[in-house]
Legacy VTK file of the C-alpha trace (Angstrom):
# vtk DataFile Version 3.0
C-alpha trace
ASCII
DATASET POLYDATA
POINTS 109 float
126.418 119.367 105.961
124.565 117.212 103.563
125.239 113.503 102.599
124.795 112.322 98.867
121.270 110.594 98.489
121.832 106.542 98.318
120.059 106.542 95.016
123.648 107.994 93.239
125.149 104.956 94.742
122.696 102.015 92.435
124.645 100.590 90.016
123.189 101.484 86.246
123.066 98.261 85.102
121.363 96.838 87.523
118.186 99.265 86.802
116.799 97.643 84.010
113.987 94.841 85.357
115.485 91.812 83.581
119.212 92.660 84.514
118.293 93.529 87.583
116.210 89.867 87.974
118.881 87.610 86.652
121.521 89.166 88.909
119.744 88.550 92.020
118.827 85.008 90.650
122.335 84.418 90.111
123.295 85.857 93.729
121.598 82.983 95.614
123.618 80.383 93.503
127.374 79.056 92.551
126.092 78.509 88.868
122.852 77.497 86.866
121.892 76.371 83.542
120.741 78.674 81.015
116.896 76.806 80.692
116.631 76.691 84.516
117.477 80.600 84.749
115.149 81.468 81.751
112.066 79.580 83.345
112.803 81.188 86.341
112.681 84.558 84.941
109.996 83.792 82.345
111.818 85.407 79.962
112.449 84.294 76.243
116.274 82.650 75.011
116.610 85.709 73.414
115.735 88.073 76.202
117.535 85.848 78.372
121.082 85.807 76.061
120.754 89.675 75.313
120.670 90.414 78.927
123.701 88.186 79.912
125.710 89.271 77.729
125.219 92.806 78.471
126.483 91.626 81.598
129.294 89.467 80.690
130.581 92.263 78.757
130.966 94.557 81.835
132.732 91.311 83.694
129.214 90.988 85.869
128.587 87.424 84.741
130.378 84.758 84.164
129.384 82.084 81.393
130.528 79.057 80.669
129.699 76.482 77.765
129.765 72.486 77.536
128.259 69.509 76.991
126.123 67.023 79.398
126.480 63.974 76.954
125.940 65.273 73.381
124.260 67.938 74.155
125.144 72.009 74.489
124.485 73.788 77.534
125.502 77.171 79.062
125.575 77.946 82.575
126.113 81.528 84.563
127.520 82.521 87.486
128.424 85.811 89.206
131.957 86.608 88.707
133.688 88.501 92.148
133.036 92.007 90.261
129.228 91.102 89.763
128.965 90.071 93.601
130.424 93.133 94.986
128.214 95.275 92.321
125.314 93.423 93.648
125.822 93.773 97.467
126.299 97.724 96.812
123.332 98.281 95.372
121.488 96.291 97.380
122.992 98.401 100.200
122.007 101.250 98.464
118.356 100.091 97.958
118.284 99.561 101.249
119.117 103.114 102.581
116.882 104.599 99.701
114.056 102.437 101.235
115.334 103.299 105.370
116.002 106.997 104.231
112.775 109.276 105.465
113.079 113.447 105.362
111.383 113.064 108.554
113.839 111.185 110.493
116.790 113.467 109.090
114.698 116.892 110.429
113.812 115.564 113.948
110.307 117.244 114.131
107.769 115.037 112.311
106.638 118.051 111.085
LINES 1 110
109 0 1 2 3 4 5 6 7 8 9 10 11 12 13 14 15 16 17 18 19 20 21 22 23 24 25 26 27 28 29 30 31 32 33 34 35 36 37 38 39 40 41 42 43 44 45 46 47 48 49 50 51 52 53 54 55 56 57 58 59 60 61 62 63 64 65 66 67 68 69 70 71 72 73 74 75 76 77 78 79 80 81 82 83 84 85 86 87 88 89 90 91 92 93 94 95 96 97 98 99 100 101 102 103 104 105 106 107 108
């Protein structure tokens, strides 16, 4: 009896470099500010806004707007959805990067 390979378990969204960057930036953290994310992923404000909301569209990311004294600012988060997307694919990263054809037939051969 076969399992299904760990790779059909990645989540789509999630494959795309930039996506797949400001996800697991956002993982580590409650929220951050739209400039502080960009410079992290040296990525332009377009790039950067395109991205997120690809992502806030599919309820992955949360963003929020206000004001620190006069001026705009946007911050992101990881909503619930986005976390649990994020620790299955990692998962499934993980078993895609543990898996070996070697270890499943025993005989090294």
């Amino acid at each position: 009896m076969s399992t299904e390979h760990p790779r059909h378990k990645l989540v789509d969204e999630f494959t795309n470099p930039v996506r797949f960057s400001l996800v697991a930036g956002l993982a580590g953290v409650e929220q951050i500010d739209f400039a502080t994310l960009r410079n992290h992923l040296q990525v332009s404000d377009s790039v950067l806004s395109r991205q997120a909301s690809q992502l806030e569209g599919l309820g992955i990311v949360a963003v929020r707007k206000g004001y620190i004294g006069k001026r705009p600012r946007t911050w992101f988060s990881l909503t619930p959805k986005g976390r649990k997307l994020w620790k299955s694919h990692l998962a499934a990263l993980r078993a895609i990067a543990e898996d070996s054809v070697l270890a499943a037939s025993g005989d090294g051969s």
